[in-house]
C-alpha positions as CSV (number, residue, x, y, z in Angstrom):
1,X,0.0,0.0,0.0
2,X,1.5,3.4,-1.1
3,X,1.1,6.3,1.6
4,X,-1.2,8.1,-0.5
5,X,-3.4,5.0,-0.1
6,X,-2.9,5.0,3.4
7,X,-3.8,8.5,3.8
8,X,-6.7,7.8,2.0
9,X,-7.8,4.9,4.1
10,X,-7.0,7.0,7.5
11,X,-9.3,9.9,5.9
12,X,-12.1,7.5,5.5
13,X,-12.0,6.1,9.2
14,X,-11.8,10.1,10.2
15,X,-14.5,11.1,7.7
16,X,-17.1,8.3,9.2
17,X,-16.2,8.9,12.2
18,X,-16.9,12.9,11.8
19,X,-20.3,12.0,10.5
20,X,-21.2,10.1,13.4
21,X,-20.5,12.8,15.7
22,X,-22.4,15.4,13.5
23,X,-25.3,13.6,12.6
24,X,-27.0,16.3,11.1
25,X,-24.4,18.0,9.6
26,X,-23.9,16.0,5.8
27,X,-20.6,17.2,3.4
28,X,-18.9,14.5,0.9
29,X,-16.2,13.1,1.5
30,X,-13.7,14.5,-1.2
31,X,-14.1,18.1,0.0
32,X,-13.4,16.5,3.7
33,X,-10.4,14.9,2.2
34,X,-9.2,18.0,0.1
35,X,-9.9,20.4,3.8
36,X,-8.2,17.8,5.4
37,X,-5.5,17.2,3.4
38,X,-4.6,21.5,2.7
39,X,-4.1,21.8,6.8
40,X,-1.9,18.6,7.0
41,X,1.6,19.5,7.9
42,X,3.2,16.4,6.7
43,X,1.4,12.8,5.4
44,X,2.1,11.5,8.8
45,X,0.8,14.5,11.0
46,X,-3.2,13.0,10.6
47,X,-3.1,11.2,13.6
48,X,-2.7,14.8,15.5
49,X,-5.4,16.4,14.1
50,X,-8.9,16.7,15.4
51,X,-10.8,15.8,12.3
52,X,-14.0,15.8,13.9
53,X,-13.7,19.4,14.7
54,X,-11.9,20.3,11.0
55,X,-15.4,18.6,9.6
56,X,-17.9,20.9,11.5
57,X,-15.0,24.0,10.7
58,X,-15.4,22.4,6.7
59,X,-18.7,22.8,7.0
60,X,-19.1,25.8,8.6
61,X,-16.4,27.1,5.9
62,X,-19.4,26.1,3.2
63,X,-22.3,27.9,5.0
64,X,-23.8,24.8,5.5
65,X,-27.0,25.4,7.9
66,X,-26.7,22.1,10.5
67,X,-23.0,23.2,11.0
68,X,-23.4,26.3,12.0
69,X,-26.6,26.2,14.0
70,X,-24.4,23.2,15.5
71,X,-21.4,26.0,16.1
72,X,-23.5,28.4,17.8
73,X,-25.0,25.8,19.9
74,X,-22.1,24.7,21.2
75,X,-20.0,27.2,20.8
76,X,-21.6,30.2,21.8
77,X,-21.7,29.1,25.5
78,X,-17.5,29.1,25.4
79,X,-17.4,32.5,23.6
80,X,-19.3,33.9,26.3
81,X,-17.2,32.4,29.1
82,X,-14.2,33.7,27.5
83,X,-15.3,37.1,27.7
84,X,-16.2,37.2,31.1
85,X,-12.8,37.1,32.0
86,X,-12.9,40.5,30.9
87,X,-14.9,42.8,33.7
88,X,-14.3,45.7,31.5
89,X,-16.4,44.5,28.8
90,X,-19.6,44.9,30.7
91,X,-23.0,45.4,29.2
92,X,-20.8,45.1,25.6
93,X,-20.3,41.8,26.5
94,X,-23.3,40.2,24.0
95,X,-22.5,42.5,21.4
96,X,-18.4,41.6,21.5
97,X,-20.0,37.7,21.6
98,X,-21.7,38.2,18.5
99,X,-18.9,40.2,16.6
100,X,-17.0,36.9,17.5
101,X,-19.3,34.6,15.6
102,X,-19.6,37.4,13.1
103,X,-16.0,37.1,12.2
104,X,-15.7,33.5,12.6
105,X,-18.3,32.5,10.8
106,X,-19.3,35.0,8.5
107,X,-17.9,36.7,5.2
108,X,-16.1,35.7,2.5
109,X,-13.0,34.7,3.8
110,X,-14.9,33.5,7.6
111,X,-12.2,32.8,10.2
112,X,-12.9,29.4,10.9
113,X,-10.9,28.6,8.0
114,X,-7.7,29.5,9.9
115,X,-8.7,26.6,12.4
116,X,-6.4,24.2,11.5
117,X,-7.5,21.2,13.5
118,X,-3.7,21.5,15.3
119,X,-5.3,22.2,18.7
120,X,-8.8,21.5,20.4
121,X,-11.8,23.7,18.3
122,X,-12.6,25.2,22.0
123,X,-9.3,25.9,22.9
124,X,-8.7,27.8,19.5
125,X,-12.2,29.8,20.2
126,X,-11.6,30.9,23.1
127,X,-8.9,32.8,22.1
128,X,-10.3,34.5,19.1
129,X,-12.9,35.3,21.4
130,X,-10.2,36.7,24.2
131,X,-8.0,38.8,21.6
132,X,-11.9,40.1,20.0
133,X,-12.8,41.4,23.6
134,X,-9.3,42.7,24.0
135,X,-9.2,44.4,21.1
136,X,-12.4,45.8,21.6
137,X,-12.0,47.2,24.8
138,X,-8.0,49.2,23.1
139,X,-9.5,51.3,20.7
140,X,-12.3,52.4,23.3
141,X,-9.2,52.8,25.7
142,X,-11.2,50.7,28.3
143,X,-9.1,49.3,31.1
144,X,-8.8,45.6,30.5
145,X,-9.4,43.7,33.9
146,X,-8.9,40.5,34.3
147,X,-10.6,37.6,36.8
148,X,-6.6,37.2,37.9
149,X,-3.8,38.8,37.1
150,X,-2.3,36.7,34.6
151,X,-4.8,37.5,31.3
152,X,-2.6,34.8,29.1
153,X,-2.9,31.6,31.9
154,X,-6.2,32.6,33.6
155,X,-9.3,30.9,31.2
156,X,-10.1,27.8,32.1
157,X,-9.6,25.1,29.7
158,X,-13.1,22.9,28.6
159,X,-12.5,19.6,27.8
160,X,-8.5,19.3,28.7
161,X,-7.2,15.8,29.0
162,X,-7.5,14.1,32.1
163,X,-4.4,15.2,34.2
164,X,-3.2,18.1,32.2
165,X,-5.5,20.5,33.9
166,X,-3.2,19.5,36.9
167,X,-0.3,19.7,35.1
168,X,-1.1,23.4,33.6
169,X,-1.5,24.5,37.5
170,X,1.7,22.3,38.7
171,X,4.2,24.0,36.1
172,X,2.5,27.1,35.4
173,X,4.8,29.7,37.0
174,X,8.0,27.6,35.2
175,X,5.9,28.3,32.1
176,X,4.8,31.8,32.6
177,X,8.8,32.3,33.4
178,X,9.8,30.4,29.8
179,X,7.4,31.5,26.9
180,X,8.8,35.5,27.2
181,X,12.2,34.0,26.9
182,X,10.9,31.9,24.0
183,X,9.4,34.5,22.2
184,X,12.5,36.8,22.5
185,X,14.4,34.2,21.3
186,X,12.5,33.7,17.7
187,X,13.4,36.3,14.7
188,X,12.3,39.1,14.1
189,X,9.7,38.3,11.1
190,X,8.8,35.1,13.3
191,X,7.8,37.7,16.4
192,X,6.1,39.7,14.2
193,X,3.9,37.3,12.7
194,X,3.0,35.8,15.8
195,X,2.1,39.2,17.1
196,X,-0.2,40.3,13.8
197,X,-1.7,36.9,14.2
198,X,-2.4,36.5,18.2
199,X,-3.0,39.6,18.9
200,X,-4.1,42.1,15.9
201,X,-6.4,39.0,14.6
202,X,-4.9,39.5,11.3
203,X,-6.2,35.8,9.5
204,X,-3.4,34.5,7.2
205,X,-4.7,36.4,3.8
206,X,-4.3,39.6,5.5
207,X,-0.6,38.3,6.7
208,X,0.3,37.3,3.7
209,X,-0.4,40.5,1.4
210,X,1.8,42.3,4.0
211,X,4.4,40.0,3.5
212,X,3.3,39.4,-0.6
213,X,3.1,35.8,0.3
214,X,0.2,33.6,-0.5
215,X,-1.9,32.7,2.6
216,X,-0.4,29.2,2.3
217,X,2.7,30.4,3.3
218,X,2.0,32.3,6.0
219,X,-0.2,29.5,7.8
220,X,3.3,27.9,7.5
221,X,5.0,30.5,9.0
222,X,2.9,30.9,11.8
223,X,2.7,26.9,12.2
224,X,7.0,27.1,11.7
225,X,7.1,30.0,15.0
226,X,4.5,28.2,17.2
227,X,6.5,24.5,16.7
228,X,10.1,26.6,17.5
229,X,8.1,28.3,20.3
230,X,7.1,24.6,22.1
231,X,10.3,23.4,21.0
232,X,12.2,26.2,23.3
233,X,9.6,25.7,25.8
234,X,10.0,22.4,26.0
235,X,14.0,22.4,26.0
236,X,13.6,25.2,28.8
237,X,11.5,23.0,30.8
238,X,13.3,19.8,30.2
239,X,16.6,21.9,31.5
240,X,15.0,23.7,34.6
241,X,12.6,20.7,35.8
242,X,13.7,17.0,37.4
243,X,10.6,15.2,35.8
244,X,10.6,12.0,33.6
245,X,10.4,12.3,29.9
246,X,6.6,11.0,30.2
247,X,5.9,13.5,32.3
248,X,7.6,15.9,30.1
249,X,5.9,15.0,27.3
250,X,2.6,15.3,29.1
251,X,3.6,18.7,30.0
252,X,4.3,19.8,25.9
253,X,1.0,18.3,25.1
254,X,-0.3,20.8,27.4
255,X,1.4,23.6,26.0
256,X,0.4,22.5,22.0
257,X,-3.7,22.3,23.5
258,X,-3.0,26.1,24.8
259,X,-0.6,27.7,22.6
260,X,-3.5,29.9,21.1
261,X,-4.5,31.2,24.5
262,X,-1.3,31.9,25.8
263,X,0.0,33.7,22.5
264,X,-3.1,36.5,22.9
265,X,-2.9,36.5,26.6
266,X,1.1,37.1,26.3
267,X,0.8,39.7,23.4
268,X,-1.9,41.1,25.1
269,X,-0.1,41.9,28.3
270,X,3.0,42.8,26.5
271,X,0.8,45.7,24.5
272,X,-0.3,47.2,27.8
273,X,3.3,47.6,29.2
274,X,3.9,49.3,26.2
């Protein structure tokens, strides 16, 4: 069997498995395949992606009317918790919520599209939903408060593995201390990327006509800076903890599931030092 075959075979077992979780939500199987196959990293990276959630974002991507009345059902509730982390939001609050679903859903370039099925669909939400609210409340020069005083590890994480809810309190402050250091340490275009993605909300078309790139290749340079951020991360925990490689490699599965967050909560706070 060639790996093209295999592929194939490993999209089918996905695709079946995507309907039965979205019962009501009906798209053939070659446009799963070819949405599938455009966010693949490398043939052997399917195993890591949540397919399920890449067909509802497919979907969704298509207008399809079951998908997104299944988004908003259960996704709405996650937007909204999201923002209450933000006090300064207020009565605003619904209106930022639906601006969210507006931008993510909505258009013709919708910013699910940019869900790459890397991470958990949730986890990715939540922070286009945080970096929405934050820069909603910057251009009305709002203070931004906060539930605690670290905006970038505060929201709580729906749906984490078992034990790596423990593991993201456990190690927190060793990674709170490393992903600044990380950052630093990336070049310049990498930083800045990161920064017009995570915290402007710029979606990969508008990064790539800064850049004259084709969106393509700027989903690959933001994918290339968050795989050297976890790397250094991971290195800079490795060096600084006493903890077995399964524990370590627990700890960088945490860090992958809330790279998102922690990008727009550390931008975030960087911008208002500035």
């Amino acid at each position: 069997m060639t790996r093209n075959e295999q592929i194939d075979g490993d999209l089918a077992s996905h695709y079946e498995a995507a309907r039965a979780e979205w019962p009501d939500v009906v798209i053939e199987y070659d446009e799963f395949a070819a949405y599938v196959t455009d966010r693949l990293a490398e043939p052997g990276s399917l195993r890591q992606l949540h397919t399920s959630q890449l067909y509802l974002a497919c979907a969704c991507a298509r207008r399809d009317p079951a998908a997104l009345r299944a988004f908003e059902r259960t996704c709405t509730p996650i937007i909204h918790t999201s923002l209450a982390q933000l006090r300064g939001l207020g009565a605003d609050a619904d209106d930022v919520a639906q601006l969210v679903l507006q931008k993510v859903l909505v258009g013709e370039d919708p910013k699910i599209v940019d869900y790459n099925g890397s991470g958990d669909l949730r986890g990715w939400l939540k922070a286009v939903a945080l970096r929405t609210g934050l820069n909603y409340l910057r251009k009305r020069k709002r203070e931004i408060i906060a539930d605690d005083d670290d905006i970038w590890m505060a929201l709580p994480v729906t749906g984490m593995a078992p034990g790596l809810a423990e593991l993201r309190t456990r190690y927190r402050a060793h990674f709170k201390a490393a992903l600044p250091q990380a950052i630093a340490a990336l070049p310049p275009q990498d930083r800045a990327v990161l920064r017009y993605h995570y915290l402007d909300g710029l979606n990969l078309d508008q990064i790539g006509k800064i850049y004259g790139v084709h969106r393509s290749t700027a989903s690959r340079w933001v994918d290339r800076a968050c795989g050297q951020l976890v790397e250094r991360v991971r290195a800079a925990l490795r060096d600084g903890l006493k903890v077995s490689d399964l524990e370590l490699a627990s700890i960088v599965e945490m860090i992958r599931s809330e790279l998102d967050l922690s990008l727009t909560g550390y931008f975030a706070a960087a911008a208002r030092m500035t």
